[in-house]
SEGU-344303 format. One record per residue (C-alpha): residue number from 0; z, x, y. Coordinates in steps of 0.05 Angstrom, whole numbers. Last residue first. Example, Ala and Ser with C-alpha at 12.3 -4.5 7.8 and 13.67 -1.06 7.14 Angstrom:
<recs>
+-----+--------+--------+--------+
: num :     up :   east :  north :
+-----+--------+--------+--------+
:   1 :    143 :    273 :    -21 :
:   0 :    156 :    246 :    -90 :
+-----+--------+--------+--------+
</recs>
This chain:
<recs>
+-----+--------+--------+--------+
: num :     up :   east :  north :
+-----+--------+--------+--------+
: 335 :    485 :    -53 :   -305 :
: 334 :    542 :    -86 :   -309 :
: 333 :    585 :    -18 :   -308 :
: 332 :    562 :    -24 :   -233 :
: 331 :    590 :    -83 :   -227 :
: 330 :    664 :    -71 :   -222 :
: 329 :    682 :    -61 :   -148 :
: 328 :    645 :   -127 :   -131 :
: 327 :    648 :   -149 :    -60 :
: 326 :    605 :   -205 :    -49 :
: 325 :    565 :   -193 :     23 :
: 324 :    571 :   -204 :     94 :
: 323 :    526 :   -177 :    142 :
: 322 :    543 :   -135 :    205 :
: 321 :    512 :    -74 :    180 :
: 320 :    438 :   -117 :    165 :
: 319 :    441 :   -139 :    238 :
: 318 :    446 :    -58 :    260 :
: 317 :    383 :    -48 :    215 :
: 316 :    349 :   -101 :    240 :
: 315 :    349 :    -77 :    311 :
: 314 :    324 :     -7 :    291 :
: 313 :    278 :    -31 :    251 :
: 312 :    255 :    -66 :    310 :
: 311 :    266 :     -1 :    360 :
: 310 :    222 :     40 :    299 :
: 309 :    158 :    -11 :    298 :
: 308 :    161 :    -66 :    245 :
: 307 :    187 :   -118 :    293 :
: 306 :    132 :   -177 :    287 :
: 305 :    118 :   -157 :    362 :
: 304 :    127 :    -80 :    364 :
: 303 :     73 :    -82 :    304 :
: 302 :     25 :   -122 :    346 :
: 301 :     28 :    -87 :    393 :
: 300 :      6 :    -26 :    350 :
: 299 :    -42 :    -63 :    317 :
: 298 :    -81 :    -91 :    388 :
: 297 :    -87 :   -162 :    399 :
: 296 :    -88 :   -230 :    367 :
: 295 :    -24 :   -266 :    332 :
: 294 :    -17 :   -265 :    259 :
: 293 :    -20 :   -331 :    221 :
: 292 :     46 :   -360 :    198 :
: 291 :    104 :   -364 :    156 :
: 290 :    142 :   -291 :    189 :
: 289 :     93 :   -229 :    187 :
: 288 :    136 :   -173 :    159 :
: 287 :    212 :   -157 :    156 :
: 286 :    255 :   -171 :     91 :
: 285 :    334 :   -174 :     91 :
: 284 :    391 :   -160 :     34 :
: 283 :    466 :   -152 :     41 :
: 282 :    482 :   -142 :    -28 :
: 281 :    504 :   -182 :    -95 :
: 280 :    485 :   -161 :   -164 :
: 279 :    450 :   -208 :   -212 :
: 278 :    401 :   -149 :   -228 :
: 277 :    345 :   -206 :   -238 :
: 276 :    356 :   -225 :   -167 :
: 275 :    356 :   -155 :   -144 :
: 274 :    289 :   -134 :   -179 :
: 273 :    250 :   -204 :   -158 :
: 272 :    277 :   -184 :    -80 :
: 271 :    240 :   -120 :    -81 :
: 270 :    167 :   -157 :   -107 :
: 269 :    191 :   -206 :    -48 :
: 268 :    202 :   -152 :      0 :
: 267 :    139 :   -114 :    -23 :
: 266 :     91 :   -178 :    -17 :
: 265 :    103 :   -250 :    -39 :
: 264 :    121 :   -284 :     32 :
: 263 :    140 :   -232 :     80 :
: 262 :     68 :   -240 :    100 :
: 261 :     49 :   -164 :    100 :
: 260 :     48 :    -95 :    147 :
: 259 :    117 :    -89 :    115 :
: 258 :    194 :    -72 :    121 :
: 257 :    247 :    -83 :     73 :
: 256 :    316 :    -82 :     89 :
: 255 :    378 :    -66 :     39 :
: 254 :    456 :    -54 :     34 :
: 253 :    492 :    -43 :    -25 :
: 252 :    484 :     32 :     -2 :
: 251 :    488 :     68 :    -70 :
: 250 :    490 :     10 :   -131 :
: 249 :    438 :    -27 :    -90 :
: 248 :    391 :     32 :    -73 :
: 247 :    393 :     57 :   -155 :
: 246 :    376 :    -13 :   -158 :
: 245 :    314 :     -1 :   -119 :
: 244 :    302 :     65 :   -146 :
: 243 :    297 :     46 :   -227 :
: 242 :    257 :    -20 :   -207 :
: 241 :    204 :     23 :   -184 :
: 240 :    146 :    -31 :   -170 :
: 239 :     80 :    -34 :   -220 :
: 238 :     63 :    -62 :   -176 :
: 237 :     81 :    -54 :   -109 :
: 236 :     68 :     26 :   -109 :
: 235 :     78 :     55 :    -47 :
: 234 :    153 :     46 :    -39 :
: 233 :    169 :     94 :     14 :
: 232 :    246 :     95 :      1 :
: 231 :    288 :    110 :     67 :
: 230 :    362 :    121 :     53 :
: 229 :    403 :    113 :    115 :
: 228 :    473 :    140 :    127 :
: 227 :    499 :    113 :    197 :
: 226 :    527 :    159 :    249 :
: 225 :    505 :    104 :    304 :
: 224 :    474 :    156 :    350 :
: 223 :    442 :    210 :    315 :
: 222 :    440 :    180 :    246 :
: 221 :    417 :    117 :    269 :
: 220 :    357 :    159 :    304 :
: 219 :    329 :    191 :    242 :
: 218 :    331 :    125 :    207 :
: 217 :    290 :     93 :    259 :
: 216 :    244 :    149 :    264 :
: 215 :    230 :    140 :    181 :
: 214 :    232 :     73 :    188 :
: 213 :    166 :     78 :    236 :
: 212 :    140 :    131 :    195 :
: 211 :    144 :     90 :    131 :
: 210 :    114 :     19 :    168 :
: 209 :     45 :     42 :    166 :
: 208 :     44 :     35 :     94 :
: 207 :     99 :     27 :     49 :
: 206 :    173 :      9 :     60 :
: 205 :    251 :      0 :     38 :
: 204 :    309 :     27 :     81 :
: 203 :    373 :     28 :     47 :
: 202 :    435 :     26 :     79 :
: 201 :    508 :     62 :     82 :
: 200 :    491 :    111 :     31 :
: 199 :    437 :    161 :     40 :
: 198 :    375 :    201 :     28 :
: 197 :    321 :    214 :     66 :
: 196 :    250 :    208 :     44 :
: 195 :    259 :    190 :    -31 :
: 194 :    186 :    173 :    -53 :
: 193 :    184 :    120 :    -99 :
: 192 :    143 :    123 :   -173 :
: 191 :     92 :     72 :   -194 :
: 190 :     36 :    110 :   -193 :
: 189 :     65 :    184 :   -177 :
: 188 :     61 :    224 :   -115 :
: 187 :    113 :    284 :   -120 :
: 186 :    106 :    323 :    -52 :
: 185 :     50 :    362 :    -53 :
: 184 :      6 :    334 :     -6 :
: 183 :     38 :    371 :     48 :
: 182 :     60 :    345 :    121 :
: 181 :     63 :    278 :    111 :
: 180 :     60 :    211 :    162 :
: 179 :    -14 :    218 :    195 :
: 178 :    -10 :    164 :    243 :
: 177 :    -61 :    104 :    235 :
: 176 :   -125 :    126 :    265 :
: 175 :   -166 :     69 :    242 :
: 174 :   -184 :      8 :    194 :
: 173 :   -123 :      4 :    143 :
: 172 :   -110 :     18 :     67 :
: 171 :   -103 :    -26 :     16 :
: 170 :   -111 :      7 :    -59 :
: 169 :   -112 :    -38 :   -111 :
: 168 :   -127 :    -23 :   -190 :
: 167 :   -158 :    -45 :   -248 :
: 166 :   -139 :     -7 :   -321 :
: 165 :   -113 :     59 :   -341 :
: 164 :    -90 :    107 :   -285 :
: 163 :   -140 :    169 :   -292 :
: 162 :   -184 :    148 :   -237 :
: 161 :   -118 :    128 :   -195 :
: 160 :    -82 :    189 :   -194 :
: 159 :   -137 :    219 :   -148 :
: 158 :   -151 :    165 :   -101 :
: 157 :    -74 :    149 :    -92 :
: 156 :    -68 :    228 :    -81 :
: 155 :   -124 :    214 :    -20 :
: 154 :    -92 :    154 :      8 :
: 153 :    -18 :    190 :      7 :
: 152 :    -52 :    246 :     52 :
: 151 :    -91 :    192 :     93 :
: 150 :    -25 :    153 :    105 :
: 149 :     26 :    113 :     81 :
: 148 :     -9 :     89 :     19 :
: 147 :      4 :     19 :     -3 :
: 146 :    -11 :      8 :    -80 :
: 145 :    -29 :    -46 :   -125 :
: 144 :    -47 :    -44 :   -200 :
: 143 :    -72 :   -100 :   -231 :
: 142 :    -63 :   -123 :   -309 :
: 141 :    -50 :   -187 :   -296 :
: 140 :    -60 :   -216 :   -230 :
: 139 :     -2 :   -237 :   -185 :
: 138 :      5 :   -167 :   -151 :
: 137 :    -63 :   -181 :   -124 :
: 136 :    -54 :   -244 :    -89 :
: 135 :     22 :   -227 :    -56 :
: 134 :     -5 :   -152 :    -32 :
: 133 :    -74 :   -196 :      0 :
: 132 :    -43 :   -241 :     48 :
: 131 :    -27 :   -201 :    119 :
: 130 :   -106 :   -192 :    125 :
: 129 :   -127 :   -196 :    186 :
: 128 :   -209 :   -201 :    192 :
: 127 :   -201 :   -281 :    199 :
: 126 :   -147 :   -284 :    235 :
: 125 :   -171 :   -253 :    295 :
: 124 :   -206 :   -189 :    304 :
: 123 :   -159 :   -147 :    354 :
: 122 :   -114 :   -140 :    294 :
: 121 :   -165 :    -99 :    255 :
: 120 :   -104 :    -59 :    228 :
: 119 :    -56 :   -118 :    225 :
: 118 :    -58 :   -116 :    147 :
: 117 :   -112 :    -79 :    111 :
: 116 :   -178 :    -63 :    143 :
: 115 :   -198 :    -28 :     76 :
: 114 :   -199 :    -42 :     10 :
: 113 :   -204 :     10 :    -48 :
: 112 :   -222 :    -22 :   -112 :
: 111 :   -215 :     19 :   -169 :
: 110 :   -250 :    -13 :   -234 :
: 109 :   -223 :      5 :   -305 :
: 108 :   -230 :    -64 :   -336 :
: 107 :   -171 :   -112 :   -361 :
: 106 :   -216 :   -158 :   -378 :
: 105 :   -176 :   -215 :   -344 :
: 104 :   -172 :   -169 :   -287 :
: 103 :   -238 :   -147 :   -276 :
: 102 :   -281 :   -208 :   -282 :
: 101 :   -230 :   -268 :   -287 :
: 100 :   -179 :   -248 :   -228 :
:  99 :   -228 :   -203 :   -177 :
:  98 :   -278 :   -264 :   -192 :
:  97 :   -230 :   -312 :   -169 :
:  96 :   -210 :   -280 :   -104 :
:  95 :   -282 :   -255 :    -85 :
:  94 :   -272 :   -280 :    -18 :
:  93 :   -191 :   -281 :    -17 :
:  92 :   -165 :   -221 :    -43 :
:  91 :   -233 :   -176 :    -37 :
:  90 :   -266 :   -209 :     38 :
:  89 :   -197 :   -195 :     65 :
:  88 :   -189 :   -130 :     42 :
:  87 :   -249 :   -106 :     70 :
:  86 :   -292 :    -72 :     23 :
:  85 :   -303 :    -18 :    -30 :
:  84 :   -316 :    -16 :   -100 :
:  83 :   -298 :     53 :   -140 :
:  82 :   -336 :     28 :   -212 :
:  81 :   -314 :     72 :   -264 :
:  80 :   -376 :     67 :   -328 :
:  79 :   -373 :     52 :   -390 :
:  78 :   -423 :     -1 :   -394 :
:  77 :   -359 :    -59 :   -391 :
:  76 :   -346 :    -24 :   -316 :
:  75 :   -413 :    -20 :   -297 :
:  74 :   -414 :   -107 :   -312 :
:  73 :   -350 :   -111 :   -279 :
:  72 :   -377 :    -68 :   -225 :
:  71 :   -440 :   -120 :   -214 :
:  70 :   -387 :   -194 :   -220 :
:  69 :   -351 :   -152 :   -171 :
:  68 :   -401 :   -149 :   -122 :
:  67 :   -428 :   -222 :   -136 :
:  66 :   -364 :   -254 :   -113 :
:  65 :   -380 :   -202 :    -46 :
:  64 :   -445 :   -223 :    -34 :
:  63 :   -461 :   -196 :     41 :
:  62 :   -510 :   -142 :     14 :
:  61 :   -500 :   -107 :    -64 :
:  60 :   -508 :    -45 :    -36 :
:  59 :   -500 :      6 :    -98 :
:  58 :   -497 :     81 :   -111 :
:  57 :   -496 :    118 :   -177 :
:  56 :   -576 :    140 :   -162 :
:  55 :   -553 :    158 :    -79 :
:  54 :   -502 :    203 :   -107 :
:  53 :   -488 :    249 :    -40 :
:  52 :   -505 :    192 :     13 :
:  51 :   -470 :    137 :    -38 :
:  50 :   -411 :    175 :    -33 :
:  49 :   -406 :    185 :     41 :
:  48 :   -425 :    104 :     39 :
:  47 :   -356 :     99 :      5 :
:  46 :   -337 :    103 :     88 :
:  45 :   -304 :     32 :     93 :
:  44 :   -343 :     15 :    153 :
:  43 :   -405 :     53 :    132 :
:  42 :   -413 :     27 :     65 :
:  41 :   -406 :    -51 :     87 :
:  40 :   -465 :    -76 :     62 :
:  39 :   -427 :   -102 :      7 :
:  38 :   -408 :    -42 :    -23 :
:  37 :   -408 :     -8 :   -100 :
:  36 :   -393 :     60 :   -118 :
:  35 :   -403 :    103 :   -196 :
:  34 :   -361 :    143 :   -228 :
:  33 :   -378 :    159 :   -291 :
:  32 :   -403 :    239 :   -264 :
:  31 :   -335 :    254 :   -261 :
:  30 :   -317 :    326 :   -227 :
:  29 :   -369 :    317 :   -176 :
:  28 :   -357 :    242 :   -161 :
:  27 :   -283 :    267 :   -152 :
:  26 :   -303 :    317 :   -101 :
:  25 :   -346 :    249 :    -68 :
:  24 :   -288 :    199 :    -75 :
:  23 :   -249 :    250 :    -33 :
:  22 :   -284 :    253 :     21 :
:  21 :   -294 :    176 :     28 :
:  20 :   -224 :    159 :     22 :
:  19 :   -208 :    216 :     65 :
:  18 :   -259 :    178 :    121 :
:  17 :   -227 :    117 :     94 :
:  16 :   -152 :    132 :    108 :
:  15 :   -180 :    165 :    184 :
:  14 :   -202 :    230 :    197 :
:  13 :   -182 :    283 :    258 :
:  12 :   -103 :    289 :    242 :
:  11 :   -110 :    283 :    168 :
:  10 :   -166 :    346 :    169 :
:   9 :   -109 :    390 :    153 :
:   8 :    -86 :    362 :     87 :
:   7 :   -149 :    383 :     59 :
:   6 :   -216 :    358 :     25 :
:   5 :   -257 :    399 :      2 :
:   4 :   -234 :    383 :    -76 :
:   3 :   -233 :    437 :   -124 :
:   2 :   -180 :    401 :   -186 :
:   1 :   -127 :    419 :   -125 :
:   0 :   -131 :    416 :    -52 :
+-----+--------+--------+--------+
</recs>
């Protein structure tokens, strides 16, 4: 890869997010000797314990204290330093909720966390290891960054771009093999930019995470047998959100479903739905995650079919979305 990191794009099929994650922290720990890693004794489940095995003096296990974790990178962070802090999602929006808010946001401080065990990816844990919460608590600070990668590749440029991204910042990936999505690494990552997967006009299909691969089949198999023309947008970036490609979307395909590893309450399809409300323009618009409630027990990729974010339940909302009623307006995009 570039800037001499070891890493490549062909190790995403044998290593998962955080193995990258790991990797990659450690070429950047070469090229930036101010970084410094922080864990609460979890270093081998979220893999910054690579790092801490190659820097062991800019290393530190703070043990199950995950307030006081943050309270110590703030700290590094006000020193001079740029703190990479790693834990489970769930234990960094909620936990260490408060501190996350009035340490390192309310400062404003250049700390990266990268959380792990995102979403439904430690689904087999029970609800108190899923975390379908997190995008709607972090995009509601101040100051903080969040972003979805798709997969290991999109992990490891969110790495990169991030340590020279001013400011806190959130990176949720998952716990295991999710399915490597790109090809190349070179393919125009940018903080707060959407990738255009597949262009089109009759709908727009809106994602981030593990869900991109899944719309991506769905959209592949409309075209075959329902001759529909589907944009798919892999919003990584929730905040700061594209706003210039989600309207673009609206103005295209006037159609629009979002679909994410998330409470639909306050995550992408809410940060998507703030853009189109403020617009004022009308469209057939609909957002699939984890309905009002706590996610059900078993294995991700069940659990993915269930809630409907595999391809056959994009699929299925996509042909519900066509049949939608909407405003016409044959004047509004001068309105804009």
């Amino acid at each position: 890869m570039s800037e001499g990191l070891t890493w490549t794009v062909y190790d995403a099929d044998s290593m998962t997010q955080a193995e990258i994650y790991g990797q990659v922290l450690c070429d950047l720990g070469d090229q930036h000797p101010e970084i410094v890693g922080l864990s609460a004794d979890l270093a081998n489940s979220t893999k910054i314990g690579k790092f801490g095995q190659k820097f062991p003096e800019r290393f530190f296990n703070v043990g199950i204290a995950e307030q006081n974790l943050f309270g110590v990178a703030a700290g590094l962070a006000k020193s001079g330093l740029t703190p990479f802090v790693s834990t489970m999602a769930t234990f960094v929006s909620m936990r260490a909720c408060e501190q996350v808010r009035t340490d390192i946001c309310y400062q404003n401080l250049d700390c990266k966390i990268i959380a792990t065990h995102g979403g439904a990816s430690f689904g087999q844990a029970g609800s108190t290891h899923h975390c379908t919460e997190d995008l709607s608590i972090m995009r509601s600070f101040a100051n903080m960054t969040v972003i979805v990668p798709a997969d290991g590749i999109e992990c490891a440029n969110a790495v990169k771009a991030c340590i020279d991204w001013p400011g806190p910042v959130y990176i949720r990936i998952g716990r295991g093999f999710e399915p490597k999505f790109y090809d190349d690494e070179e393919y125009g990552f940018q903080i707060g930019k959407a990738v255009t997967l597949m262009e089109g006009t009759d709908i727009t299909l809106i994602c981030c995470g593990v869900t991109v691969l899944q719309a991506m089949e769905a959209a592949k198999f409309l075209k075959e047998n329902d001759g529909l023309s589907v944009r798919v947008l892999n919003i990584h970036t929730i905040k700061p959100i594209d706003e210039e490609a989600i309207l673009k979307a609206v103005m295209d395909t006037r159609r629009l479903a979002v679909f994410e590893e998330h409470n639909v309450m306050g995550g992408l399809g809410s940060a998507v739905a703030d853009v189109i409300a403020a617009s004022g323009k009308g469209c057939a618009f609909t957002k699939v995650g984890i309905p009002d409630c706590y996610c059900e027990v078993g294995y991700p990729e069940d659990l993915y079919t269930h809630y409907k974010l595999d391809a056959d339940g994009v699929i299925e909302t996509v042909r519900q979305v066509m049949q939608m009623d909407f405003e016409e307006d044959d004047d509004w995009e001068d309105e804009v």
